[in-house]
N, C-alpha and C positions, 0 to 999 in steps of 0.2 A: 713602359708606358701602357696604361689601362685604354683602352677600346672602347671607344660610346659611340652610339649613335652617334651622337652631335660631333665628334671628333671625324666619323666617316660624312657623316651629312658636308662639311667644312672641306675634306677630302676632295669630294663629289663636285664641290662648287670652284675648286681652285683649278680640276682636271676640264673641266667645261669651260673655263676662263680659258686655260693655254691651247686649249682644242679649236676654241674659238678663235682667238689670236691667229692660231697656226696655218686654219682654214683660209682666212682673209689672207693675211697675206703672203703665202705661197702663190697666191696667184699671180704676184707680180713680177717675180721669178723664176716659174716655172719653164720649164725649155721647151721648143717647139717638138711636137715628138714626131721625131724624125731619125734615123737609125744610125746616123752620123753624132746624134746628140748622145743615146744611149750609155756609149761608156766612157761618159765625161765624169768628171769630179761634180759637175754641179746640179745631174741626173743624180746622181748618188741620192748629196746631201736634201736634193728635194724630196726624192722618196722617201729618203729614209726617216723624217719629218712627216711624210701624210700617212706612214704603219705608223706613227708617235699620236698622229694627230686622230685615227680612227679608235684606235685604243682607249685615249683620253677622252675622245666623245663618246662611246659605249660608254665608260665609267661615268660621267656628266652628265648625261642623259638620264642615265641610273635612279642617280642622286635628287635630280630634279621631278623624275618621275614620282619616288617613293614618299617625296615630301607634299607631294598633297596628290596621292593616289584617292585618299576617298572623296577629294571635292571634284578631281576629274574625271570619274568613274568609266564608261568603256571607253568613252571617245580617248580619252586621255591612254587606256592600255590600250588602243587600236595605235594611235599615234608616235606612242612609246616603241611599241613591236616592228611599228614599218621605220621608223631612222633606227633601232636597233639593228635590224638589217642591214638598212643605208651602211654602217661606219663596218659591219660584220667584211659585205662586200669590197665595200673599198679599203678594209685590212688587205684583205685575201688579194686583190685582183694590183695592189699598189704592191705587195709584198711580191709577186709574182714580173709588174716590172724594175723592182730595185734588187732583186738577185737572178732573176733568171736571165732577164732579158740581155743582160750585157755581154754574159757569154753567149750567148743565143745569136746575138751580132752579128758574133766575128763567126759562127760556123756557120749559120743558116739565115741569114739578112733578111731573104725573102720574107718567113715565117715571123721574123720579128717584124719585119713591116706589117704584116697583117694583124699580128697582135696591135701596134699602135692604133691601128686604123680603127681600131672595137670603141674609140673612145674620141679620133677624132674626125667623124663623118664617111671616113673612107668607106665606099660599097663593099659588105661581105659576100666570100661567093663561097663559103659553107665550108672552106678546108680545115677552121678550127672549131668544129660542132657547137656544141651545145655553150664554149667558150663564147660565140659571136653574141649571146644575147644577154652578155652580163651587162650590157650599156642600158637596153632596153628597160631590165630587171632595177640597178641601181635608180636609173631615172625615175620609174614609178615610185618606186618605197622611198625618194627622195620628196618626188612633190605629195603624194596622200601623204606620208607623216608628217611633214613640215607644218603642211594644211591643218589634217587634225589633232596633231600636239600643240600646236599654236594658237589655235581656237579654245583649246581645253584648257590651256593655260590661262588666257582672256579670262577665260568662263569662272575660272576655280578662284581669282581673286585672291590669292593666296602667295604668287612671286608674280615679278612686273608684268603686269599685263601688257603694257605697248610691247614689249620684249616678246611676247606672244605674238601680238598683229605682224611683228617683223617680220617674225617667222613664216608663218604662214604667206604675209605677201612677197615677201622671199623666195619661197619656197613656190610660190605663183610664177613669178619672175621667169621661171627657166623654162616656163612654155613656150618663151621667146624665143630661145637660144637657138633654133635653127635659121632665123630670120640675121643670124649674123656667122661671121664667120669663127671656126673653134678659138682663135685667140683674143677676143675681144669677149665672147660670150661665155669666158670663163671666169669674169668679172661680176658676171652675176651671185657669185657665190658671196660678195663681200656682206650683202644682206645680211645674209643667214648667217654666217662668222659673227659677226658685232653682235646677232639675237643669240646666239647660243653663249657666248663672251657675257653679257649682259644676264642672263639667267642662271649666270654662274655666281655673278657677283650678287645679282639677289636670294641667292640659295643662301652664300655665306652671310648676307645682313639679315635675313628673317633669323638666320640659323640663331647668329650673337643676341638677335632682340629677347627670340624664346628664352633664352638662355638665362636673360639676368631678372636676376627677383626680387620676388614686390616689394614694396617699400611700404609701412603702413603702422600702425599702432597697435601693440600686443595687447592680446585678448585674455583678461585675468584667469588664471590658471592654465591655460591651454598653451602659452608661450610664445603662440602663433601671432603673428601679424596681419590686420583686414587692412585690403590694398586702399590706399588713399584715390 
């Protein structure tokens, strides 16, 4: 199989589809995190689906990025750079509770509770350093990128723009999130799912549009065709 851009562009837009999907609705089943839940079968399978789903959206973000990096210019790589990070983080910090945490459990419960707690409002009181401020960290580079990738999006006219406005107001949305409690306010993430879902699938229709060629009336000698 030969490698084209447009093969990866196509790629790019199918991983942002399933990243998107993934995103929204993990929420609906995701377990209460609480140390009792940790080494269940369905702690497992949700983790192991948000390292599926951070992966897939680095690669989708990617893809969407580089297809119109010149009409988004900085704003677009400022916004690109901070959910780059976003999906980097919640790799690293999801992959951290889908294998560490569950043997972690059963030896030292306390210490896994405090890891839950980095994520679901629980007060840190500093035994797991520089760990406790991975919420704080994700949360920023979650709403600046959503913000300014979604506005650059808008701006570039180039893939859906509403799919842009989602985002960003989306990505607005989770300034809420303390005004409600961690299991309700994890619903706000459906936004952003369906905008990132949604600019997957316009990555792959601009991609088919570019693709197919002009139709037109050949030009004596030259064999070429001027598009009608």
């Amino acid at each position: 199989m030969t490698i084209t851009p447009s093969k990866l562009s196509g790629a790019a837009g199918v991983a942002a589809i399933a990243a998107g999907l993934l995103y929204g609705s993990i929420q609906f089943v995701h377990p209460a995190e609480e140390v009792a839940n940790v080494t269940g079968s369905t702690w497992a399978i949700v983790h192991y689906l948000t390292v599926a789903m951070g992966v897939l959206g680095l690669a989708g973000i990617t893809g969407i990025y580089l297809r119109q990096v010149k009409e988004t210019g900085l704003l677009g790589l400022s916004g690109f750079l901070l959910l780059a990070l976003f999906y980097l983080a919640t790799t690293a910090h999801t992959y951290l509770e889908a294998f560490v945490l569950p043997p972690l459990a059963e030896q030292a419960p306390h210490v896994a509770t405090d890891i839950l707690g980095i994520f679901s409002g629980a007060a840190a009181d500093g035994s797991l350093g520089p760990l406790e401020g991975i919420s704080t960290f994700a949360f920023a580079v979650y709403f600046l990128g959503g913000v300014t990738f979604g506005i650059a999006v808008f701006r570039a006219r180039i893939l859906a723009r509403w799919a842009g406005i989602l985002l960003a107001v989306g990505s607005v949305s989770t300034a809420l999130l303390p005004l409600f409690p961690h299991a309700l306010g994890r619903f706000a993430a459906l936004p952003v799912g369906i905008a990132v879902a949604w600019l997957g699938y316009s990555l792959i229709s601009t991609r088919q549009a570019a693709s197919e060629p002009a139709t037109g009336t050949p030009v004596p000698g030259h064999g070429r065709a001027v598009a009608k």
